[in-house]
SEBAFI-760843 format. One line per field, with one value per residue: x, y, z of N, C-alpha, C in turn; residue number from 1. Coordinates in steps of 0.2 Angstrom, whole numbers, plus 2048, in hexadecimal, padded with zeros to 3 digits. Each point is the difference from the previous one (the first is absolute). Layout:
N
n.X: [X_...]
n.Y: [Y_...]
n.Z: [Z_...]
ca.X: [X_...]
ca.Y: [Y_...]
ca.Z: [Z_...]
c.X: [X_...]
c.Y: [Y_...]
c.Z: [Z_...]
num: [NUM_...]
***
This chain:
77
n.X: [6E5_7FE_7FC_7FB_7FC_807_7FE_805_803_802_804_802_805_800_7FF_7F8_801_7FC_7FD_801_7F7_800_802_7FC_804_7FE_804_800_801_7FA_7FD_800_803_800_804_7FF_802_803_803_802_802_803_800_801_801_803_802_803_801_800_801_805_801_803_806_806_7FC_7F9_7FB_800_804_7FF_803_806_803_806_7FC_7FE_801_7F8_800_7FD_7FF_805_7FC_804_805]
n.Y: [75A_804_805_7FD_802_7FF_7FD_804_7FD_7FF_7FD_801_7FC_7FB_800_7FB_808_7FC_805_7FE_801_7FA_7FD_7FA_7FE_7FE_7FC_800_7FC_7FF_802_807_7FC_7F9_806_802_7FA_7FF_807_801_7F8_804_804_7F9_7FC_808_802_7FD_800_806_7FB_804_803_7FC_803_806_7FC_802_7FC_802_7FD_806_800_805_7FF_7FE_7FE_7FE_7F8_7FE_7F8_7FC_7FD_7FC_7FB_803_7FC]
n.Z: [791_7FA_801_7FA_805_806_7F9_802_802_7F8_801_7FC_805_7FE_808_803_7FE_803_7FE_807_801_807_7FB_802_7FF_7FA_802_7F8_7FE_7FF_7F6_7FC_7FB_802_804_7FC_7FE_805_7FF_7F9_800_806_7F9_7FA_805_805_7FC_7FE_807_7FC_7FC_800_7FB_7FB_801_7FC_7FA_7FF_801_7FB_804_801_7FE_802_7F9_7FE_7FC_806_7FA_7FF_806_800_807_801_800_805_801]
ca.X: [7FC_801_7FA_802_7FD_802_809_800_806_808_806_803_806_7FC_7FA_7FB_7FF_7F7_800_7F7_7FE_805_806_803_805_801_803_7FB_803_7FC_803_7FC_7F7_7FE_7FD_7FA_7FA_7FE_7FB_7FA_7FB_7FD_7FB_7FB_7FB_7FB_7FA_7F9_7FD_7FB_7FB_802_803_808_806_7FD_7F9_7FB_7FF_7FD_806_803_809_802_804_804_7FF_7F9_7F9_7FC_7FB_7FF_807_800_800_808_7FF]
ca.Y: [803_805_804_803_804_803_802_806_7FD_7F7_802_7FB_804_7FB_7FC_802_804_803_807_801_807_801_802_7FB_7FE_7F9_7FE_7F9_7FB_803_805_804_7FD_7FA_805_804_7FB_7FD_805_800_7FA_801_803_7FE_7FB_803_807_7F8_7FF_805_802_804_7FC_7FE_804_807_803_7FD_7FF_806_806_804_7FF_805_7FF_805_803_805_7FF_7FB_7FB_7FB_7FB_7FA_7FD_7FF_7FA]
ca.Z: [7FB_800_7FE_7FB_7FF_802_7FC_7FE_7F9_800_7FB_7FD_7FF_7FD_806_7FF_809_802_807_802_801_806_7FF_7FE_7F9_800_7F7_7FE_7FE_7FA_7FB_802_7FF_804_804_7FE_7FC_806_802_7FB_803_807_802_7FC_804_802_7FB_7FD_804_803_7FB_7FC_7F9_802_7FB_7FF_7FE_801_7F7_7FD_802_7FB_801_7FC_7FD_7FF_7FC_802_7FF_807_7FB_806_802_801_809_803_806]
c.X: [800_7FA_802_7FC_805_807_800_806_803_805_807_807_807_7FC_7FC_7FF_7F7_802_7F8_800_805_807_806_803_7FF_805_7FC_802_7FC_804_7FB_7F9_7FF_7FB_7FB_7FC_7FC_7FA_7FA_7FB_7FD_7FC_7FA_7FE_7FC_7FA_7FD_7FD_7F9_7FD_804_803_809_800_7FD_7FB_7FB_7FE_7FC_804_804_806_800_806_806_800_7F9_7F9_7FD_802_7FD_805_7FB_7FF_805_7FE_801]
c.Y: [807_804_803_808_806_802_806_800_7FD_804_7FA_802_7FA_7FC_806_802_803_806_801_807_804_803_7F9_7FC_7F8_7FC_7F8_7FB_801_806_804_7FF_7FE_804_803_7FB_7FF_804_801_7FC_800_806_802_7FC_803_803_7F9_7FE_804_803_805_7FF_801_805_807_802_7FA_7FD_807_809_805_803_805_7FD_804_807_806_7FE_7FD_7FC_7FA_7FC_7F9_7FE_7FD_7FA_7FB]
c.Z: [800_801_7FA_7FE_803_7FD_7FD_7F8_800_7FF_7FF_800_802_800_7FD_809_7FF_806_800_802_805_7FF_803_7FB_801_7FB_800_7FC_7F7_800_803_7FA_802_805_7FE_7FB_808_804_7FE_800_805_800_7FB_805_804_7FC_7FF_805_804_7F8_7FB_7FC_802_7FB_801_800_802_7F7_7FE_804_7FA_7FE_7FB_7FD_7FF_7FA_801_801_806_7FA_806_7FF_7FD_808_801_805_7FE]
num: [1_2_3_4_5_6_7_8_9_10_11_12_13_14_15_16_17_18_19_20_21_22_23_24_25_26_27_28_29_30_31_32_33_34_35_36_37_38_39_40_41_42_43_44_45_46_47_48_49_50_51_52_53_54_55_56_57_58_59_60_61_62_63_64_65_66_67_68_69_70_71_72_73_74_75_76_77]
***
């Protein structure tokens, strides 16, 4: 197993190589999405775990658009 809180980056060369904070090299059998769907999930399960909303924003979060304008978000998760 990995700690995916300690991934520093992927890269893809054509193995999937994970480089931890340490600066150990892992190669992985999974794509680099697979890897980051995987992370993702691992860390929608903790924030759901302590009450806090999944994704970037919370519901009613204010997002600046490309264009400059506010608008509210949609509830992510």
């Amino acid at each position: 197993m990995i700690n995916a809180e300690l991934i520093e980056h992927l890269e893809v060369t054509p193995d999937t190589v994970v480089t931890m904070m340490g600066g150990q090299k892992f190669v992985v059998l999974e794509g680099a999405e697979e890897v980051v769907a995987r992370v993702v999930a691992y860390r929608r399960s903790v924030l759901s775990g302590v009450g806090l909303p999944c994704g970037p924003w919370g519901k009613g979060a204010q997002v600046e658009e490309a264009g400059g304008e506010r608008g509210e978000t949609a509830t992510h998760g």
